[in-house]
N, C-alpha and C positions, 0 to 999 in steps of 0.2 A: 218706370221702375222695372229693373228687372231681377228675377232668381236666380241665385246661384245653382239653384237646382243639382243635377249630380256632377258639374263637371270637374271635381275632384275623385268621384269614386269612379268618374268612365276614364280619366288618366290613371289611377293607379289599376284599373282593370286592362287598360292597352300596355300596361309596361309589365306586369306577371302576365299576361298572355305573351310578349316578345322575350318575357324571360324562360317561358316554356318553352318557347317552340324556336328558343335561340334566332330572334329576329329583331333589329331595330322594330322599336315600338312604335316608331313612327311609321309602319307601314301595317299597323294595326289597326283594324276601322269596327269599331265597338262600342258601345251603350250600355251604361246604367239606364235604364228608365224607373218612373215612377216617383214613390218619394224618396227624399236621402233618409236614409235608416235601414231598419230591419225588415221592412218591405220590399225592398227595392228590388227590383232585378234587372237581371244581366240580359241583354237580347240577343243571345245568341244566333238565334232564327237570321237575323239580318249581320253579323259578323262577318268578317272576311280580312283575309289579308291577300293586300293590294289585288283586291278583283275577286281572290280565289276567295269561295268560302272556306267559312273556319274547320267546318270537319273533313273537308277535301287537302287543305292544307296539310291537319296535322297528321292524316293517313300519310301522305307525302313526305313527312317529317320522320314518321314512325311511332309515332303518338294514336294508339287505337282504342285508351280506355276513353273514348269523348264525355260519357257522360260520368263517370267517375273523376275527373281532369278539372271539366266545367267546373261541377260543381265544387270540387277544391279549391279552385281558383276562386269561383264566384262568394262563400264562405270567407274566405282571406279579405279579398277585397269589402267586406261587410264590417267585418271585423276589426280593421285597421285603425279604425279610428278610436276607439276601446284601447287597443294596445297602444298606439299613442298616447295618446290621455295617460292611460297608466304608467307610463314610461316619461312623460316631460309634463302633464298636465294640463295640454292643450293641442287642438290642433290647427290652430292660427297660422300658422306657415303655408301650411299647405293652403290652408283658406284665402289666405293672402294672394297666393300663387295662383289660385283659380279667377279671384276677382280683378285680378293683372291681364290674366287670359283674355277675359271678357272685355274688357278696356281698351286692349289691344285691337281686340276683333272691332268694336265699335270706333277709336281714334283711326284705325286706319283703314276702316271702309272694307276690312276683309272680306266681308259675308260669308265668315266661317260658320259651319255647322257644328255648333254647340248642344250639350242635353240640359238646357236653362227651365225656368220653372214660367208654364204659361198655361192659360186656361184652357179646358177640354171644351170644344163644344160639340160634341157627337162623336168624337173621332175612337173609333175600338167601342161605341157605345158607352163613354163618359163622355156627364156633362157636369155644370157646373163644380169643379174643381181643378186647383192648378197643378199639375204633374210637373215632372222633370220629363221635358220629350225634348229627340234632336230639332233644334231650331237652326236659320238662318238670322246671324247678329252680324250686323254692320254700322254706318255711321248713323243708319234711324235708329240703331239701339235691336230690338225684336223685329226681324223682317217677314217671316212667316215659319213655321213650321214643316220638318223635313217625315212624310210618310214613311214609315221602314218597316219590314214586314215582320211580322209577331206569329209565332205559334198559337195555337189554340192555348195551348198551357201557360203561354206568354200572357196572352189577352186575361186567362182567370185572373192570373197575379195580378196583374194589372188594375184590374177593378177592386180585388180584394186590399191593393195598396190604396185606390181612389177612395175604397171602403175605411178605410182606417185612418185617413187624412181629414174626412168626413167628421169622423167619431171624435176626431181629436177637437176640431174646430168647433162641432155642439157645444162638447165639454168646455171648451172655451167659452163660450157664451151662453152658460149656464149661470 
């Protein structure tokens, strides 16, 4: 079984990052991590377009407010799915389009790097809980998972998301 984990909210985060900095989005390389919601975050720290990192880029662009930018961008991307909802009432399309993604990558042995939903076993200092981290999917389905490097302030979120996915899961089994 595998999670769809973020790889809807890390597409619609590479296509407003390509629509910022006027660049096919396909040459956007970026991560939701965590869980899909209001925790999630964006990982910036490891970002890059094609090679370059993201805040090297967008000085090259002319883009110098980074963390004012980010974080608009990463807010929208959270958000999206609310405005959808609110707008068609579902966001099954896109949901659709991500569980294609995944299908693809596994029918045809990609071993694309995906942010799918897999267990933590020590990894940033979580354990038992399943995050959205970048994996490798191919024809075994889940092949391993891709290390990518995290701020300090990345890593709190992180746990503080690990922390709330936790609380939720209690409450479930209450």
């Amino acid at each position: 079984m595998i999670g769809l984990g973020t790889v809807l909210d890390a597409a619609r985060l590479k296509e407003r990052l390509g629509e910022h900095l006027e660049v096919d989005s396909r040459s956007v390389h970026a991560f939701i991590v965590g869980e899909h919601g209001d925790s999630e975050i964006a990982a910036w720290s490891s970002a890059n377009v094609s090679g370059i990192p993201l805040h090297d880029f967008c000085e090259m662009r002319g883009h110098h407010d980074h963390e004012g930018a980010t974080s608009e961008i990463a807010e929208k991307v959270k958000n999206s799915a609310y405005e959808i909802i609110q707008r068609k009432g579902a966001t099954y399309y896109g949901i659709a389009m991500s569980v294609k993604r995944i299908c693809e990558a596994i029918i045809r042995d990609e071993r694309s790097i995906l942010p799918i939903s897999t267990m933590m076993d020590g990894e940033y200092g979580i354990k038992d809980v399943v995050l959205s981290m970048p994996s490798i999917v191919g024809a075994e389905g889940f092949i391993s998972k891709v290390p990518i490097s995290l701020s300090e302030d990345e890593i709190k979120a992180l746990h503080k998301s690990a922390e709330t996915l936790k609380s939720v899961l209690e409450e479930a089994l209450e």
